[in-house]
matplotlib code that plots the C-alpha trace (Angstrom):
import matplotlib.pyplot as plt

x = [97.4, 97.5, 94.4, 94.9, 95.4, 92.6, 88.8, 88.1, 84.2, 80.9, 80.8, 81.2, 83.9, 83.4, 80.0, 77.4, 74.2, 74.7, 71.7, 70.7, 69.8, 68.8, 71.0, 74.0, 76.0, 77.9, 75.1, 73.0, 76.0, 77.9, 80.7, 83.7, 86.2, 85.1, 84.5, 87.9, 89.7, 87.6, 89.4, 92.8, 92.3, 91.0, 93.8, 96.4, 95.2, 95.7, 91.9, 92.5, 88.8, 89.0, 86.7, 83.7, 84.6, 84.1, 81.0, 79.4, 80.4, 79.1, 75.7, 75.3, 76.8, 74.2, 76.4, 80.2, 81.2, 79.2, 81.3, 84.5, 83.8, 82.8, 86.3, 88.4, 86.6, 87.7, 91.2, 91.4, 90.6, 87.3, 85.2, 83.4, 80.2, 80.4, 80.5, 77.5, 75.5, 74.9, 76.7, 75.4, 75.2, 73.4, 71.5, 70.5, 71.6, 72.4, 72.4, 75.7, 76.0, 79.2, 81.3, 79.5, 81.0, 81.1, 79.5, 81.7, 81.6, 82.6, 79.9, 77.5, 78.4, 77.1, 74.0, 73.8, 74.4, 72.1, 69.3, 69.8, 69.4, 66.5, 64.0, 65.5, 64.8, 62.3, 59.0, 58.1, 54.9, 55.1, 53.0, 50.5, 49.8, 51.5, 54.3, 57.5, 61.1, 62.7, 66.3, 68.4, 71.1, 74.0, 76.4, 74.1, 76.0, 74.1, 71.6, 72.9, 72.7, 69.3, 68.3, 69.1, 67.3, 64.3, 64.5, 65.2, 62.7, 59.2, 57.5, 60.5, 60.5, 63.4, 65.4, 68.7, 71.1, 74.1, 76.3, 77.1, 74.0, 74.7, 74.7, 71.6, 69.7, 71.3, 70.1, 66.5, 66.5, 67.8, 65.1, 62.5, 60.4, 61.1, 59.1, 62.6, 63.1, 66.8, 68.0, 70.8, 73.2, 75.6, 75.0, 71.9, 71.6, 68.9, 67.1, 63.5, 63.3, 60.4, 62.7, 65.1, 64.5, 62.7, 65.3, 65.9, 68.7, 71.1, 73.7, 77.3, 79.5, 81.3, 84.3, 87.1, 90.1, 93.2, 94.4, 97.4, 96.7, 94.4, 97.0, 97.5, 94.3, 93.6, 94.0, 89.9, 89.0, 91.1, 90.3, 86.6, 85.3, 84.6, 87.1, 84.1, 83.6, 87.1, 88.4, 87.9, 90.8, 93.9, 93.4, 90.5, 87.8, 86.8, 83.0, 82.6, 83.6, 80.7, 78.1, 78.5, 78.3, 75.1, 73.8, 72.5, 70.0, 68.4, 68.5, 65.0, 65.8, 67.1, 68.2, 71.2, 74.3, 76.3, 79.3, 81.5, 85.1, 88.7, 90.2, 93.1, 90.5, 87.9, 89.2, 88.5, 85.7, 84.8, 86.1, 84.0, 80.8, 81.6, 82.5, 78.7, 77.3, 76.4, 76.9, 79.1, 80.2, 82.5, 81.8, 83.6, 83.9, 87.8, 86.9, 84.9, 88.0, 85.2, 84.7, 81.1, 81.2, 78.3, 76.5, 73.4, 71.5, 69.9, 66.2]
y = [55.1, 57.4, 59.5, 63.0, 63.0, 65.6, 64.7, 67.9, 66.7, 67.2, 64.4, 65.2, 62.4, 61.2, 61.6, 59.0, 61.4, 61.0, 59.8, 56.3, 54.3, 50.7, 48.6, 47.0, 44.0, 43.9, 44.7, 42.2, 39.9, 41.1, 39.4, 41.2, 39.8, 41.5, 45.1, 45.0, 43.7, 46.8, 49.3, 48.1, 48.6, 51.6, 53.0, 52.1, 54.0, 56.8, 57.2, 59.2, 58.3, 55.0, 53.3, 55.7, 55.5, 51.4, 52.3, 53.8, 52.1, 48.7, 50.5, 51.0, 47.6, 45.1, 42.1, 41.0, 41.9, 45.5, 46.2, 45.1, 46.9, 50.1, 49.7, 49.7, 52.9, 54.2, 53.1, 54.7, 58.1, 57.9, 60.8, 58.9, 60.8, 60.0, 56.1, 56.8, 58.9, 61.7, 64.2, 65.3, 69.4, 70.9, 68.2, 67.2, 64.0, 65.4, 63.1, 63.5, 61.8, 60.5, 63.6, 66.3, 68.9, 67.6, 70.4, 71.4, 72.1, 75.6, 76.4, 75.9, 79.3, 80.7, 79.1, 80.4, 84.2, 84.1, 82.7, 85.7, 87.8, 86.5, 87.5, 91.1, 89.9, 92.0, 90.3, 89.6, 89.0, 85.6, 83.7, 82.8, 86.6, 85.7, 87.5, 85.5, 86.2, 84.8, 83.0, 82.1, 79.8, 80.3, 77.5, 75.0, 72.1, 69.4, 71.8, 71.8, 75.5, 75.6, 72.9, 74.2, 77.5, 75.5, 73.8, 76.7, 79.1, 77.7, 79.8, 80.9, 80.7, 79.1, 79.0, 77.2, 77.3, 75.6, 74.6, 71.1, 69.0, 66.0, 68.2, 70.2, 66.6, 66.5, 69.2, 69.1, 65.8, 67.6, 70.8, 69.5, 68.6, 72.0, 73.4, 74.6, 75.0, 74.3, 75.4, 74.5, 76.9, 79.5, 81.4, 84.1, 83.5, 80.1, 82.1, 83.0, 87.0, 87.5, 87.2, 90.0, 93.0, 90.5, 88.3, 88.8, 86.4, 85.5, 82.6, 81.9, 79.1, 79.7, 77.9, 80.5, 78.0, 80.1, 77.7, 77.6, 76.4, 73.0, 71.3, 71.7, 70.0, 66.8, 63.7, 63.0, 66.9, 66.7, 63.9, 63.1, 66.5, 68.6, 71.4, 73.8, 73.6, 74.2, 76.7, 80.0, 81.3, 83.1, 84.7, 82.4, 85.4, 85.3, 83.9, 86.2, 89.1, 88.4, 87.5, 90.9, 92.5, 90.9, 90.9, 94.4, 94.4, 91.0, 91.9, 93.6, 97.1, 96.3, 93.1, 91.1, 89.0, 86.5, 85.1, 82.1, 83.7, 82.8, 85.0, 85.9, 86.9, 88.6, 92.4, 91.8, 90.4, 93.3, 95.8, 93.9, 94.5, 98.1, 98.8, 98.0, 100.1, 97.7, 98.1, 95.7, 93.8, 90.8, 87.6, 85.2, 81.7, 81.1, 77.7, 76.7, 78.9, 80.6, 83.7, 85.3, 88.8, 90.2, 93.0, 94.9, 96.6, 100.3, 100.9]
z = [25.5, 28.6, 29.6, 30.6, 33.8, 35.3, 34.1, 32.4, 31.5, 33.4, 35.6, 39.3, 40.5, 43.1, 43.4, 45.0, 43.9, 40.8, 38.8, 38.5, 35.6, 35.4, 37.1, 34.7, 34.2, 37.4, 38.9, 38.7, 38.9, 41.6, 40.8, 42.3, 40.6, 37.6, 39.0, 40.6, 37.0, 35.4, 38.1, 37.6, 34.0, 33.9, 36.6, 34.7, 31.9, 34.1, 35.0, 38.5, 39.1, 38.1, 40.8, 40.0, 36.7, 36.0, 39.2, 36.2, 33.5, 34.8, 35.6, 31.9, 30.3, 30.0, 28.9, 29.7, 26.5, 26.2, 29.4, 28.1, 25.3, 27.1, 29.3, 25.8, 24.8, 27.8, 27.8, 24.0, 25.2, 24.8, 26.9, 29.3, 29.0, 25.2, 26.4, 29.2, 26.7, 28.9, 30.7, 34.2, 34.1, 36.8, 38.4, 35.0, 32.7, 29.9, 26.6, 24.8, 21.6, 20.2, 18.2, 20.3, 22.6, 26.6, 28.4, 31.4, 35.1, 34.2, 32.1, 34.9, 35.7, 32.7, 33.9, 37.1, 35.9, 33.5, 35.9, 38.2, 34.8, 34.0, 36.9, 35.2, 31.6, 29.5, 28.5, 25.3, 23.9, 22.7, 19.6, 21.9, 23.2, 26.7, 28.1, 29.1, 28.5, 25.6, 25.7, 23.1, 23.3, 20.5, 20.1, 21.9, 21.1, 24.0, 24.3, 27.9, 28.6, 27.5, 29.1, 32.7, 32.3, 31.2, 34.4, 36.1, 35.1, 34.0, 31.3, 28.9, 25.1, 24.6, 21.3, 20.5, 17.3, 16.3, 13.0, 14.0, 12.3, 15.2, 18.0, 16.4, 17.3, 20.7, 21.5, 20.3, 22.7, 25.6, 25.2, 23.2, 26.6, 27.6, 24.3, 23.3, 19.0, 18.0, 14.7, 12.5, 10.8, 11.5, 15.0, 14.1, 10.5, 11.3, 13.9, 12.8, 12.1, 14.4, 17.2, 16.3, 19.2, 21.7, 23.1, 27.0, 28.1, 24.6, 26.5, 24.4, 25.2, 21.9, 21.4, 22.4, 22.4, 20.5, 17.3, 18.2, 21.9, 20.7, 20.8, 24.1, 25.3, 26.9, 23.9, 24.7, 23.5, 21.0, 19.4, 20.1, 20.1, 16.9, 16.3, 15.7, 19.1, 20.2, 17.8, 18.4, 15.5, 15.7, 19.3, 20.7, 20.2, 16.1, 17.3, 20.4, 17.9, 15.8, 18.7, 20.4, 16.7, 16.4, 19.9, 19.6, 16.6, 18.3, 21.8, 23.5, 25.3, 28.8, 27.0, 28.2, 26.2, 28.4, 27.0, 28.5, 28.1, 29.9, 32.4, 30.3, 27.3, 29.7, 29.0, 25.5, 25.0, 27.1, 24.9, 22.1, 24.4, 25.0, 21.6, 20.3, 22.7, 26.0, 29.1, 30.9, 33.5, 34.0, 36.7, 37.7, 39.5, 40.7, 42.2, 38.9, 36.3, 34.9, 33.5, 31.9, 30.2, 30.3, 28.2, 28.5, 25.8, 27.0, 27.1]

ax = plt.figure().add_subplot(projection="3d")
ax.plot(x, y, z, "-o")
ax.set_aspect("equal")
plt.show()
């Protein structure tokens, strides 16, 4: 089959900083012949990145036949961060299990607005008596999100939540170090009440993909990603609608809500913000295609 043509994932290609892992098959073999076999496959799958793409794969197979069998993944549409095992996302590797949402280049935006939020964020006191700002990351999938504020910002109380039980392990991989708690279940409703009125920084990449439009995506998404991640109903904005409607009763005073939204969407989701009484404003990233609302909860 054909790959879409444009790598919609994490991984920065090219890219020579990427991280290393142990060294691989080809590696240690060096044999030439094979590495340039592996390219000519994978380019005429239609991987536009095909050099960096069979760089990496051969710096994970450990055998000749792991590494063929890595290449046919590949060549079936296979995301290739699903075939690494991680996704790199803001400097970090990522671990990505098989079935779980790639986090993208976009998202890093989210990221990055709600790190300048959270020098603003309002303390709470924490189990431990301490202050520190709580975050709470709703539709973690990877954990990814979470993950990069925790290496961000030391001393948050970090929190997570998603449905998807496979991603729910993901993540507690991915933010576990970080003394981040990921729950399972349906956005709010696993979160422990004690945090209700005390979180600082609440991140959403919920999935805000219209039905309708799915199948429009890239064969990988489609396929190898769950649709809970993808779906976001009738007019892409069924989740958002029901963060924001939440947002407020959870959220400390001076509190903010960042959501991950598409240009075309942004007015809404806007609207949603406004209409539960925050205070908004909208950011965005041309070069990246992304788009945060955000919403602020008065003192």
């Amino acid at each position: 089959m054909k790959l879409h043509k444009q790598h919609r994932g994490s991984l920065r290609l090219p890219e020579s900083t990427l991280p290393s892992g142990p060294a691989g098959y080809m590696e240690s073999t060096g044999s030439m012949d094979t590495a340039e076999a592996t390219v000519r496959r994978l380019r005429a799958a239609g991987c536009v990145f095909a050099e960096d793409e069979a760089r990496l794969i051969a710096g994970a197979a450990e055998s000749a036949a792991e590494l063929e069998a890595m290449v046919d993944q590949r060549i079936s549409g296979l995301p290739l961060e699903h075939i690494l095992g991680w996704a790199e996302f803001c400097g970090l590797r990522i671990g990505v299990a098989t079935g779980v949402f790639v986090p993208r280049r976009r998202t890093e935006f989210l990221v990055r607005q709600a790190e300048l939020l959270l020098g603003r964020a309002p303390d709470a006191v924490t189990p431990d008596g301490g202050p520190r700002a709580v975050v709470v990351d709703l539709c973690c999938g990877s954990g990814a999100v979470g993950a990069a504020l925790a290496a961000r910002q030391d001393g948050i109380e970090l929190h997570a939540s998603d449905l998807d039980p496979t991603a729910v392990l993901c993540a507690r991989r991915n933010i576990g170090a970080a003394g981040g708690r990921v729950y399972e279940g349906d956005l709010f409703a696993p979160l422990p009440a004690g945090l209700r009125g005390r979180i600082g920084i609440l991140v959403a990449n919920a999935p805000y993909v219209p039905t309708a439009a799915i199948r429009t995506m890239p064969t990988e998404a489609r396929t190898h990603e769950p649709r809970m991640s993808l779906d976001g109903g009738p007019d892409g904005l069924d989740i958002q609608r029901r963060v924001v409607a939440e947002a407020p009763a959870w959220l400390a005073p001076g509190g903010h809500v960042l959501i991950e939204t598409s240009a075309d969407q942004a007015a809404r989701t806007i609207g949603f913000m406004r209409e539960s009484g925050l205070a908004t404003q909208l950011a965005s990233d041309p070069e990246l295609d992304a788009t945060v609302a955000i919403g602020r909860l008065g003192r």
